[in-house]
VMD Tcl script that draws the C-alpha trace (Angstrom):
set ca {
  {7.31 12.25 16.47}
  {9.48 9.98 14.02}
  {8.66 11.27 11.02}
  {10.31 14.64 11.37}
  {10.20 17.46 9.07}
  {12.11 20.88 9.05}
  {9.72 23.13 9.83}
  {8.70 23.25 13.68}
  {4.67 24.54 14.87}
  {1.24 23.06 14.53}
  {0.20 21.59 11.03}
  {-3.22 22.86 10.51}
  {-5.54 21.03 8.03}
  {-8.71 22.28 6.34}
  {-11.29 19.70 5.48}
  {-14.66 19.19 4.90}
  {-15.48 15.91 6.53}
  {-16.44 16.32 10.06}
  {-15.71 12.54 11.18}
  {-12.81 12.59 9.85}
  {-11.67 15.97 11.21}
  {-13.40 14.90 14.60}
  {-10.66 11.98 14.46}
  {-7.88 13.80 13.19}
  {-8.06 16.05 16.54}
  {-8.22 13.03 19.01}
  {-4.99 11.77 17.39}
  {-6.59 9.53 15.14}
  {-6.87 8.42 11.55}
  {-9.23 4.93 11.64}
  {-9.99 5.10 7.51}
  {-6.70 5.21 6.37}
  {-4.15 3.97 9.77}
  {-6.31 2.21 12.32}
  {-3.72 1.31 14.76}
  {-1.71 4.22 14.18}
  {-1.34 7.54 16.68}
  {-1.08 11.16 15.26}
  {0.82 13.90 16.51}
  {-0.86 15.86 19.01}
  {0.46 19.21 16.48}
  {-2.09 18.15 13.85}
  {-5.27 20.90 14.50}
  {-7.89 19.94 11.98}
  {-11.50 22.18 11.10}
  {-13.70 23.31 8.56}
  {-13.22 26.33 9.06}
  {-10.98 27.71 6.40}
  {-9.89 31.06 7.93}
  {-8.62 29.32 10.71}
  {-6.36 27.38 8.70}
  {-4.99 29.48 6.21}
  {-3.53 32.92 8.40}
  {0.15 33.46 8.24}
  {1.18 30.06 6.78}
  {4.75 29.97 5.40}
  {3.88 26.90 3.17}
  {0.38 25.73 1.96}
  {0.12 22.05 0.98}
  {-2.89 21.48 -1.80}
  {-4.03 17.62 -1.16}
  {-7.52 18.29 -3.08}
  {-8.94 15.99 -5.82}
  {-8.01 17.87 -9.54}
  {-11.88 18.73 -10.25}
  {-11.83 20.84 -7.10}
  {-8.72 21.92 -6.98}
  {-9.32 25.61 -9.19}
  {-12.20 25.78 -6.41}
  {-10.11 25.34 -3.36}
  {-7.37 27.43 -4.67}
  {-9.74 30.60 -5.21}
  {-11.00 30.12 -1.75}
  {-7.81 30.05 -0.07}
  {-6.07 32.84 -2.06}
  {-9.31 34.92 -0.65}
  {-8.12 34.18 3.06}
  {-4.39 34.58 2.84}
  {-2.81 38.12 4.19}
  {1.05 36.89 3.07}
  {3.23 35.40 0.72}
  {3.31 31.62 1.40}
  {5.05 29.12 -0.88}
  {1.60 26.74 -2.09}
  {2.61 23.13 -3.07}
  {0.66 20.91 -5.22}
  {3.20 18.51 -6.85}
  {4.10 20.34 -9.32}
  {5.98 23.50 -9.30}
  {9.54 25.25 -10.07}
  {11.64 23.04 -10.05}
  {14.01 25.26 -7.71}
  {10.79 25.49 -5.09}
  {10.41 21.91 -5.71}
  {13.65 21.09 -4.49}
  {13.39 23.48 -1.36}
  {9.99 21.90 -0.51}
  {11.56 18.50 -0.24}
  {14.50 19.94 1.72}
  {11.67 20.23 4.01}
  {11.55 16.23 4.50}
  {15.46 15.70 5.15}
  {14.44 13.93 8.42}
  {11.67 12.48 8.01}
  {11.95 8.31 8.26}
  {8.88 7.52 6.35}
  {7.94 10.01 3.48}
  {10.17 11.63 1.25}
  {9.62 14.14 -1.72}
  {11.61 13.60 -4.92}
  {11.59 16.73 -7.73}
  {10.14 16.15 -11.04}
  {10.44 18.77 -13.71}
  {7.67 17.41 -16.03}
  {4.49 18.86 -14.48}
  {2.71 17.29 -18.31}
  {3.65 14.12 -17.27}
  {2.70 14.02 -13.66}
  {-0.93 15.52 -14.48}
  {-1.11 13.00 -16.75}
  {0.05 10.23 -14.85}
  {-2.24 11.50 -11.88}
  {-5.52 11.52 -13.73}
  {-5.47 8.77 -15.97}
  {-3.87 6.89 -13.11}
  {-8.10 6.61 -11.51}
  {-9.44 5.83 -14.86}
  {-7.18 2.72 -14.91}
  {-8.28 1.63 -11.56}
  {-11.81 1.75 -12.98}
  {-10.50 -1.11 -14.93}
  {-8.45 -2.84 -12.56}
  {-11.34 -3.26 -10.40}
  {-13.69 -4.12 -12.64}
  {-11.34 -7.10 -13.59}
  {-10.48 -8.42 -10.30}
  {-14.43 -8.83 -9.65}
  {-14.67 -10.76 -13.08}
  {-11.17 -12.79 -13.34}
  {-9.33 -14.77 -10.32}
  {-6.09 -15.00 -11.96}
  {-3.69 -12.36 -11.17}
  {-2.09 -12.50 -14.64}
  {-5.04 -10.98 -16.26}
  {-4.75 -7.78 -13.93}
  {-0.89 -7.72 -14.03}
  {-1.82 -7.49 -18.05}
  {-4.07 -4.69 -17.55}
  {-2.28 -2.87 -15.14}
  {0.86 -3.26 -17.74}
  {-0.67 -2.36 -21.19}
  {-2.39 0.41 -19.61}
  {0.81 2.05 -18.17}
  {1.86 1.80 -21.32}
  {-1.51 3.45 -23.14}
  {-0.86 6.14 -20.67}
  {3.41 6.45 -21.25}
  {1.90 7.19 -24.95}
  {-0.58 9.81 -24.19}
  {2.47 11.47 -21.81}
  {4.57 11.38 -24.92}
  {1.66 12.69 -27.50}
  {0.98 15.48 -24.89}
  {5.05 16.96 -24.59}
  {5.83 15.25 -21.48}
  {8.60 13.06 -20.60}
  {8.83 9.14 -20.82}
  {10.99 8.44 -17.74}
  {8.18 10.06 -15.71}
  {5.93 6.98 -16.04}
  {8.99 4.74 -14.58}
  {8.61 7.13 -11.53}
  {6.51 7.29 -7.72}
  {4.29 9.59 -9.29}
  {3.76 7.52 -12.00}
  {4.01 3.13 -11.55}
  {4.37 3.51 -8.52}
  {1.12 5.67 -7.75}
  {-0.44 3.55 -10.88}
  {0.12 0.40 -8.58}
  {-1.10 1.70 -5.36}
  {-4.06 3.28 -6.98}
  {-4.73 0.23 -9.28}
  {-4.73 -2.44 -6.67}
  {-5.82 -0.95 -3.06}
  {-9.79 -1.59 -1.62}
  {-9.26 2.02 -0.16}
  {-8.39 3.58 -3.87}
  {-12.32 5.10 -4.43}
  {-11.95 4.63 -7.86}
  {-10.67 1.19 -7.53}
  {-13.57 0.38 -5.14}
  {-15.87 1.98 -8.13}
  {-14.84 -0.55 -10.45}
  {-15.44 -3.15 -8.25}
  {-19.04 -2.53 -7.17}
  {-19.75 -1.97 -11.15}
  {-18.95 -5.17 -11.78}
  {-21.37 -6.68 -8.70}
  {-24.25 -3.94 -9.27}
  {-25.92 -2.52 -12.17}
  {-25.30 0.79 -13.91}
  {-28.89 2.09 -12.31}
  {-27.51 1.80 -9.00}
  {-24.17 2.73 -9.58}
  {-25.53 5.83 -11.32}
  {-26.69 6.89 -7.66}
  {-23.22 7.29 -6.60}
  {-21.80 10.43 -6.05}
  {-19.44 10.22 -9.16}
  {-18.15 13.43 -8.94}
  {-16.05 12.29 -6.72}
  {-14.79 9.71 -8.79}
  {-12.14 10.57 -10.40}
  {-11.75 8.09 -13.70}
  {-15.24 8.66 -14.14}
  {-14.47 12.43 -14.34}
  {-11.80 11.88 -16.72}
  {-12.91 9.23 -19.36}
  {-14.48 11.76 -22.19}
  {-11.01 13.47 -22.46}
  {-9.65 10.50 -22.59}
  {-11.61 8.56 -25.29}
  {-11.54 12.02 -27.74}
  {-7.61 12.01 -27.01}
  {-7.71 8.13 -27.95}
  {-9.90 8.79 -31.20}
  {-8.89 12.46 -32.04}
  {-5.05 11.06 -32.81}
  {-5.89 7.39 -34.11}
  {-4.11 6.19 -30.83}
  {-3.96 2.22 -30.41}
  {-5.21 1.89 -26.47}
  {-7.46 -0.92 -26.19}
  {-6.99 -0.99 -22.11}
  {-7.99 2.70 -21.54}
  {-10.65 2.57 -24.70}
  {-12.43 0.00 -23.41}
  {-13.02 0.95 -19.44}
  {-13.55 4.61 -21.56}
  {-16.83 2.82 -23.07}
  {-18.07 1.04 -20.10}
  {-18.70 4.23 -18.39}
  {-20.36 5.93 -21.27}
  {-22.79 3.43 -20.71}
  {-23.60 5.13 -17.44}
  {-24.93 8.18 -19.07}
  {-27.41 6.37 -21.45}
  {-29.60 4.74 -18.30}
}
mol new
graphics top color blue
foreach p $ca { graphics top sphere $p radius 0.5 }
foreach p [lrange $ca 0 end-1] q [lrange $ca 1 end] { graphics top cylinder $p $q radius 0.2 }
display resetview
């Protein structure tokens, strides 16, 4: 196993898709790494309690609206003391945690001390993928989504600010770099969403699950942050009022 970290046993995973844990077991990963073999110390189930005994850490990998859930579940299981990690924590425990990844060849974990910033950055990071997908089904130039993708990292560096976090955070993996990924990738779900809005109307878009899109959770905070401090964000505003539009059908 290349990608090597610290901490030697089986890396248990709690999920709630049965396909995908079905896969996970065998080895494999087809959604996200087709041609790609797991290590045969991944054990994955849906069973909770199985997951959660005497754990020394506890990585949280849940989308934000679920993530209070998840936690109050998994606090109800546990019978030690384990460290939880969810991207944003002490900044001593941070820098332990990514101790953890010392030899690992293809991921690495970099401390951030501005938790505002990275909360930000991660949930306004799905509403601009709304956009960037609704753009790239309605413009073939790749200008026009480099200028979206750009004045709305910038919208967003100015809602970090407003909020108390820091500006270099933006300029960071958790925040372009995420932005990009999540902006610009047919397997980003919010990404996807903004494409298929484009192609379909709002009635049948209306029938998707959107709870489990993201953006869509996240645009009324959003536009009341936008109009509640007289903030210039015509990027963010905009994809903000294409989804209200959703709710009147």
């Amino acid at each position: 196993m290349k990608n090597k970290i610290l901490f030697i046993g089986t890396v248990r995973m709690w999920g709630i898709n049965l396909h995908e844990i079905e896969s996970l077991n065998k080895g494999k990963n087809p959604d996200y790494f087709k041609n790609i073999s797991l290590s045969k110390r991944i054990f994955a189930t849906e069973h909770l309690n199985k997951v959660i005994k005497d754990n020394d850490y506890i990585f949280l990998a849940v989308p934000s609206k679920a993530l209070k859930e998840a936690t109050q579940k998994i606090v109800s299981q546990i019978n030690n003391s384990p460290i939880f990690i969810n991207l944003a924590k002490d900044l001593t425990i941070a820098t332990k945690v990514s101790n953890l990844f010392l030899n690992s060849l293809y991921f690495k974990a970099i401390p951030l001390n501005d938790e505002i910033g990275v909360e930000i950055c991660g949930a306004l990071k799905n509403l601009l993928a709304i956009g960037t997908g609704i753009a790239q089904e309605n413009h073939s130039s790749i200008n026009t989504i480099s200028a979206i993708l750009t004045q709305g990292i910038k919208e967003i560096k100015e809602i970090i600010l407003l909020k108390g976090g820091q500006e270099l955070t933006i300029l960071n993996l958790s925040g372009i770099g995420d932005m990009f990924l999540t902006c610009t990738s047919k397997q980003s779900r919010n990404f996807s969403f903004g494409k298929n809005l484009y192609r379909k109307n709002f009635k049948i878009i209306k029938q998707t699950q959107l709870t489990t899109i993201e953006g869509y959770t996240v645009y009324p905070i959003v536009a009341s942050i936008i109009k509640d401090n007289n903030l210039i964000a015509p990027i963010l505003e905009s994809i903000c009022e294409v989804l209200s539009q959703i709710l009147c059908l």
